[in-house]
matplotlib code that plots the C-alpha trace (Angstrom):
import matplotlib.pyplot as plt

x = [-3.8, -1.2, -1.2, -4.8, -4.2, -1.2, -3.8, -5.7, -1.6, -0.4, 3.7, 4.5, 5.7, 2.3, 0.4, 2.1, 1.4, -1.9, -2.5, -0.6, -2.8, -6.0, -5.1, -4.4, -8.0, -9.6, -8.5, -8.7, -12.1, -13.5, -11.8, -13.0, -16.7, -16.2, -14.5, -17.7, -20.2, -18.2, -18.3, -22.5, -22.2, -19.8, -22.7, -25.3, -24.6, -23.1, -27.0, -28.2, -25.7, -26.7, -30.7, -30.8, -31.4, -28.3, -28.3, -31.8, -32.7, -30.4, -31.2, -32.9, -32.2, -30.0, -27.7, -26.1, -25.5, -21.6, -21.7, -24.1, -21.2, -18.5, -20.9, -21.0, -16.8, -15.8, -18.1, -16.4, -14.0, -11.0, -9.1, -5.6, -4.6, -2.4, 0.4, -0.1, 3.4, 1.2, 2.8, 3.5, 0.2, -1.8, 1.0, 0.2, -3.3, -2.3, 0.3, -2.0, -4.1, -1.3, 0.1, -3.6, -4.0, -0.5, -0.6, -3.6, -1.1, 0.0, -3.4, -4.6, -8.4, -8.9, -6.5, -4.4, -6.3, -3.6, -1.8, 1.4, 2.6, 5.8, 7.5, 7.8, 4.9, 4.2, 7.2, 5.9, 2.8, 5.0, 6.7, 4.4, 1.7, 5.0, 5.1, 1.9, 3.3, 4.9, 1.2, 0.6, 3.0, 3.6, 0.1, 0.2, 3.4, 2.5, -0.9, 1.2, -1.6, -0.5, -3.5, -2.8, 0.8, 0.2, -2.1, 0.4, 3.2, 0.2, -0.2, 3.0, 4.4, 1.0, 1.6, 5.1, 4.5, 2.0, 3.8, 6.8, 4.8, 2.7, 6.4, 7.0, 3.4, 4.4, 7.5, 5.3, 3.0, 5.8, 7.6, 4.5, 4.0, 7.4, 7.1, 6.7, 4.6, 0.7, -1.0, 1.6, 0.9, -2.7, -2.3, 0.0, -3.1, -5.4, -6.9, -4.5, -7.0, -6.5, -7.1, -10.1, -10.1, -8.6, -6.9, -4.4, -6.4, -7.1, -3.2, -2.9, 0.2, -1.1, -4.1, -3.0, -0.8, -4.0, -6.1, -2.9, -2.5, -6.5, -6.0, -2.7, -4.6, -7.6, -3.9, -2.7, -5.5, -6.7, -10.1, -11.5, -10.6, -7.3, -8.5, -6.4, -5.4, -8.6, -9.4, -12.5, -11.9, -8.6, -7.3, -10.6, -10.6, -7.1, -4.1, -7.4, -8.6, -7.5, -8.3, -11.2, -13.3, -11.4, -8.2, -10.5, -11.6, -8.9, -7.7, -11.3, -10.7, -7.2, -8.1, -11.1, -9.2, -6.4, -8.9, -10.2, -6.1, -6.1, -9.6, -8.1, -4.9, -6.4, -8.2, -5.1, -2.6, -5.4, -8.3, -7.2, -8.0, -10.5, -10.4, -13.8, -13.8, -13.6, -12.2, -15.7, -15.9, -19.6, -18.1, -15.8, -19.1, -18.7, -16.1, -13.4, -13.3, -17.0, -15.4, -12.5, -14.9, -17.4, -14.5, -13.2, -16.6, -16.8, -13.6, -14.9, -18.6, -16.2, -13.8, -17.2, -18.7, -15.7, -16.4, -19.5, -19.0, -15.2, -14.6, -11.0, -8.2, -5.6, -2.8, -0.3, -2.4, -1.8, 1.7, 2.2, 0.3, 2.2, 5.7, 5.1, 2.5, 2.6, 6.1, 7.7, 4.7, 5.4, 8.5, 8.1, 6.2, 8.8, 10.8, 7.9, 7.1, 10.7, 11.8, 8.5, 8.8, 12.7, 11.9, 9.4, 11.9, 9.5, 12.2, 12.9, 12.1, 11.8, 12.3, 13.3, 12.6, 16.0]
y = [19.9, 20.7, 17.3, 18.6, 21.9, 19.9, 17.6, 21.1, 21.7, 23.5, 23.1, 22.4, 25.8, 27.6, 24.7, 24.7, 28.3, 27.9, 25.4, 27.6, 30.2, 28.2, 26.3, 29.9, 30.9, 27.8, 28.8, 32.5, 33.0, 30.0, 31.8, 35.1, 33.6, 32.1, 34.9, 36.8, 34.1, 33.5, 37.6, 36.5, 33.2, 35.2, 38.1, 35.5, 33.7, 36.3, 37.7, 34.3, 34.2, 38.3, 37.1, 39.6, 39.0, 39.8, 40.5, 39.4, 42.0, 42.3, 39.0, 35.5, 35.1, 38.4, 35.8, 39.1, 41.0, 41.0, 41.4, 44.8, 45.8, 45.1, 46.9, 49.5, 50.1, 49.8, 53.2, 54.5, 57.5, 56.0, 59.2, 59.7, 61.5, 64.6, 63.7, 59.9, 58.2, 57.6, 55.0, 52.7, 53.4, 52.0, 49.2, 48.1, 46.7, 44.8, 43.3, 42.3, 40.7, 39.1, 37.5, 36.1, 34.2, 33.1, 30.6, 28.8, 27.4, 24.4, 23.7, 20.4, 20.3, 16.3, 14.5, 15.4, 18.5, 21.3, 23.9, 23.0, 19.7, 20.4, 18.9, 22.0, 23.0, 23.6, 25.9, 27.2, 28.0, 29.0, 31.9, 33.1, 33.8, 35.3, 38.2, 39.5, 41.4, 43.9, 44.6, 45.8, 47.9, 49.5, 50.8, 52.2, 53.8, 55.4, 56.4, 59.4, 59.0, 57.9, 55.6, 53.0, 53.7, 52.2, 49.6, 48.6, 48.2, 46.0, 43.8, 43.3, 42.3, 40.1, 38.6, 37.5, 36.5, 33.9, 32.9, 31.6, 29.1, 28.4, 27.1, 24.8, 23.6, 22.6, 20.6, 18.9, 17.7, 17.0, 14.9, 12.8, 12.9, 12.3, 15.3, 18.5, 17.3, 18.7, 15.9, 13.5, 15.2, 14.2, 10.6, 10.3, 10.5, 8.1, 5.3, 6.9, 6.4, 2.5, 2.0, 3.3, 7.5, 9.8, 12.4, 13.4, 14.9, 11.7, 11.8, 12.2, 14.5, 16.1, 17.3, 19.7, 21.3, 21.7, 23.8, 25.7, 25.7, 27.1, 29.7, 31.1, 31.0, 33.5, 36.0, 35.5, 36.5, 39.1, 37.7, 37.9, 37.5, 38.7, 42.0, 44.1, 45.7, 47.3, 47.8, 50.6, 52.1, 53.2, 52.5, 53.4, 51.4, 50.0, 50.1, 50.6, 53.9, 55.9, 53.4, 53.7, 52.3, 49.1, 49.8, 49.1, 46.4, 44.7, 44.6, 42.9, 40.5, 39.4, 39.3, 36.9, 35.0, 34.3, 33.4, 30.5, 29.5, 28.9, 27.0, 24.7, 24.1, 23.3, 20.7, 19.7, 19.2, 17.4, 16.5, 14.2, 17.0, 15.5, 12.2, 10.8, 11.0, 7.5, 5.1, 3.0, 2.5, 4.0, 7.3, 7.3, 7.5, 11.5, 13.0, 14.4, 18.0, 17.8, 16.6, 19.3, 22.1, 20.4, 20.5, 23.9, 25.2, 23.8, 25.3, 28.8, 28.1, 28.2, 31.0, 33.1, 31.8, 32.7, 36.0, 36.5, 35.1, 35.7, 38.9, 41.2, 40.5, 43.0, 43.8, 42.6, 39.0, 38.8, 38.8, 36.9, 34.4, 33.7, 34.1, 33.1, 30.0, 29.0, 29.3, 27.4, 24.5, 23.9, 23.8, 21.0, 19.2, 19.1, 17.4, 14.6, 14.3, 13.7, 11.5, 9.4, 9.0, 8.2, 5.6, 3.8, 3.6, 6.4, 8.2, 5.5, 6.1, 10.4, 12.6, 10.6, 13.3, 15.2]
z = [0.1, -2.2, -4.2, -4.5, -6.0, -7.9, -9.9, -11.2, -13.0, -11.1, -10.4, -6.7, -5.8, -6.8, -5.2, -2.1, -1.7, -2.8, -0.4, 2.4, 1.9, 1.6, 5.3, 7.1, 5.6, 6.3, 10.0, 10.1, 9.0, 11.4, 14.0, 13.3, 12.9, 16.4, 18.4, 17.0, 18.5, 21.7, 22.6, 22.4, 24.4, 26.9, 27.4, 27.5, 30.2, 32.3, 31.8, 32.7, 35.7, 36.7, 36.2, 33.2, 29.3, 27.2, 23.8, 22.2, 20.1, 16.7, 14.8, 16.4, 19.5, 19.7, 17.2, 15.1, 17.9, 17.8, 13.8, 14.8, 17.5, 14.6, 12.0, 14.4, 15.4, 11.7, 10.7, 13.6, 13.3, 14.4, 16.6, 17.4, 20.5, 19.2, 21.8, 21.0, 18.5, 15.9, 14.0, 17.1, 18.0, 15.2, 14.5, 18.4, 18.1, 14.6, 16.6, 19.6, 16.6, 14.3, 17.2, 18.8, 15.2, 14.5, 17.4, 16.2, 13.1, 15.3, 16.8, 15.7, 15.1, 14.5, 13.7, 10.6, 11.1, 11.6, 9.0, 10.8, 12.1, 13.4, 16.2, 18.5, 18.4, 22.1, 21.9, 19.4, 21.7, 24.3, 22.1, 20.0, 23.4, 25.1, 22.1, 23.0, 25.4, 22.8, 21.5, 25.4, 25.8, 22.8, 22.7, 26.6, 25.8, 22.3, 24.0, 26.3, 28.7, 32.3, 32.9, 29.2, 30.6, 33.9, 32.7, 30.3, 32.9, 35.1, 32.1, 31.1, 34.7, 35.2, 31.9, 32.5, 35.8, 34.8, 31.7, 33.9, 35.6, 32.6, 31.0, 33.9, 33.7, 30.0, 31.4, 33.3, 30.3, 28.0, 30.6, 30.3, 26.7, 25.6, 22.6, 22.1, 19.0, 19.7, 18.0, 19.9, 22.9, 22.7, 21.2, 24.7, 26.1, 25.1, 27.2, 29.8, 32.8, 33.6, 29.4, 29.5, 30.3, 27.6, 29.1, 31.2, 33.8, 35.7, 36.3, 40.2, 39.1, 36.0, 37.3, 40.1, 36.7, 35.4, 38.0, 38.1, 34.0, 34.3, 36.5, 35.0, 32.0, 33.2, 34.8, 31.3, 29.1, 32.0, 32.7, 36.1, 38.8, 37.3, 35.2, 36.7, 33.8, 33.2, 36.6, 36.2, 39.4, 38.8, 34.9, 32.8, 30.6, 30.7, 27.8, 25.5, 26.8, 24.1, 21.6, 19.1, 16.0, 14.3, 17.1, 19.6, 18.0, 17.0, 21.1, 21.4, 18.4, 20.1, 23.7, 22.7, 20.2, 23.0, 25.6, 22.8, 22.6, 26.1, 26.1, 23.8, 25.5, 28.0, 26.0, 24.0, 27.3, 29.9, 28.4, 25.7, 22.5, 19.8, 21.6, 23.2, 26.7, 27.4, 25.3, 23.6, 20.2, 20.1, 20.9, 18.1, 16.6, 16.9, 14.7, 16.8, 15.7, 17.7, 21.1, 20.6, 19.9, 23.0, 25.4, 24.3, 24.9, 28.2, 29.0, 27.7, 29.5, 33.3, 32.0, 31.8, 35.0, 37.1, 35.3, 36.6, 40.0, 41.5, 43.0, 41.8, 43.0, 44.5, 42.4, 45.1, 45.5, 42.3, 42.0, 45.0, 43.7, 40.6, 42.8, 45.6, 45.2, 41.4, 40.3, 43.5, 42.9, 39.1, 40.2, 43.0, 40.4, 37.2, 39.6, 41.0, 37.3, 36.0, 39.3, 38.6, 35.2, 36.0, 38.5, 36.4, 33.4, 31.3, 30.1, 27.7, 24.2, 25.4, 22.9, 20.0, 18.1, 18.3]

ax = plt.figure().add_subplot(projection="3d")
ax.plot(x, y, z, "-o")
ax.set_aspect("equal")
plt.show()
């Protein structure tokens, strides 16, 4: 893109930060359009699932009804709790927010398709996800209300819980791959299944990582069965409970736009990214950004059906799920993985990259 904006005259420094800025738009603004249709597709089929309509009033189909709900928060007075830190409590939303869209820069699309190609970029994943934390509790501290306060300390321990095994999961994939190089991460996997499967989820060792990537993913982005830190029967409404108008919103915006990251890891790590799911030349037919955004769907379709279906947890089967079953399992299988891989001379060519 910036040999593009380069052939309009421009020198290399305005072109490259044309370009920069172009690429984060050409992603924010998708993003934003589909965090807006996937709150729709999330109410829809939990009314499908609950034998009730969902939104089908507000445009076709009930198509503008999260654009009405946005309409609708921004003319919103937005109020301040007189004991609330003000200034760390406005700056915690824009944080949850900043942080959901700055780990969609290393998120390849198709191939080629990604603002930021580096070589890390699963840790780059890995620590950007991790600083969503501060957005959390920042905004059930600054709130000086004990329920946010509470809910904050829930989501942060839940939230760090889960993100320790979700780094050993990780391990796991990289192991296989050979890179911490997204788009190298997914070319690892094609034809993977006996040359003809795409996809590391018909790996006999990969795929337990990835029921237990899925599920630390639904602890991690608080979804049920793991909203506990919005637990109506004791928290409110959770951290957000003093939060209003485009605050409010903005918590929505990154809780939604983190629950499409983890769709798409999911995609990216096990399911073999814009790659068809087999390996025929009739399905290369499709372009790949179709299978990535099919797959990531699917992913989203079975985040809101476990929604609709799987009862609460309790707080402390929670925990003792991520101690106690998750972290000691990941941990049993970075060390399969790497003896495997070890014993089958894999480690061979591992990690050329530093």
């Amino acid at each position: 893109m910036t040999e593009f904006f380069q052939s309009w005259g421009m020198s290399y420094e305005w072109a490259w930060g044309v370009a920069t800025v172009a690429g984060i738009l050409l992603i924010a603004l998708p993003l934003m359009l589909a965090v807006a249709m996937v709150i729709y597709v999330d109410r829809k089929v939990l009314g499908a699932i609950m034998l009730r309509r969902g939104p089908n009033v507000v445009g076709p189909f009930g198509l503008l009804q999260s654009f009405a709900d946005g309409l609708k928060v921004f003319l919103q007075e937005t109020i301040i709790p007189t004991a609330a830190n003000k200034g760390i409590f406005l700056l915690a939303p824009i944080i949850t927010f900043t942080v959901a869209l700055a780990a969609w820069a290393v998120i390849p699309f198709d191939a080629g398709v990604v603002l930021a190609d580096i070589n890390v970029g699963l840790l780059y994943i890995l620590a950007i996800s991790s600083l969503g934390v501060y957005g959390v509790v920042m905004s059930g501290w600054a709130s000086n209300s004990k329920y946010p306060f509470f809910s904050a300390m829930r989501a942060a321990a839940q939230m760090i819980s889960y993100e320790v095994s979700i780094g050993f999961i990780l391990v796991c994939v990289v192991l296989w791959a050979g890179t911490f190089n997204m788009t190298g991460i997914v070319e690892a996997q094609r034809g993977h299944g006996f040359g003809v499967v795409n996809g590391f989820f018909f790996n006999l060792l990969l795929f337990p990582m990835f029921v237990v990537f899925f599920i630390s993913a639904l602890a991690e982005t608080a979804r049920a069965p793991f909203d506990l830190t919005e637990a109506e029967s004791e928290l409110v409404a959770g951290y957000q409970t003093e939060y209003s108008s485009m605050s409010f919103a903005l918590f929505w915006l990154g809780e939604y736009a983190n629950i499409l990251l983890m769709c798409s890891l999911c995609t990216l790590l096990f399911f073999g990214g814009w790659l068809p799911p087999l390996e025929l030349e009739i399905l290369y037919w499709v372009p790949g950004f179709v299978w990535f955004l099919l797959k990531t769907f699917m992913f989203f379709f079975m985040f809101s059906w476990i929604w609709a279906t799987v009862p609460r947890y309790r707080y402390d089967q929670l925990m003792r799920l991520g101690w106690k079953v998750f972290l000691p399992m990941s941990l049993l299988f970075v060390a399969l993985i790497s003896s495997w891989r070890m014993a089958t001379g894999g480690f061979g060519e591992q990690f050329a990259i530093f």
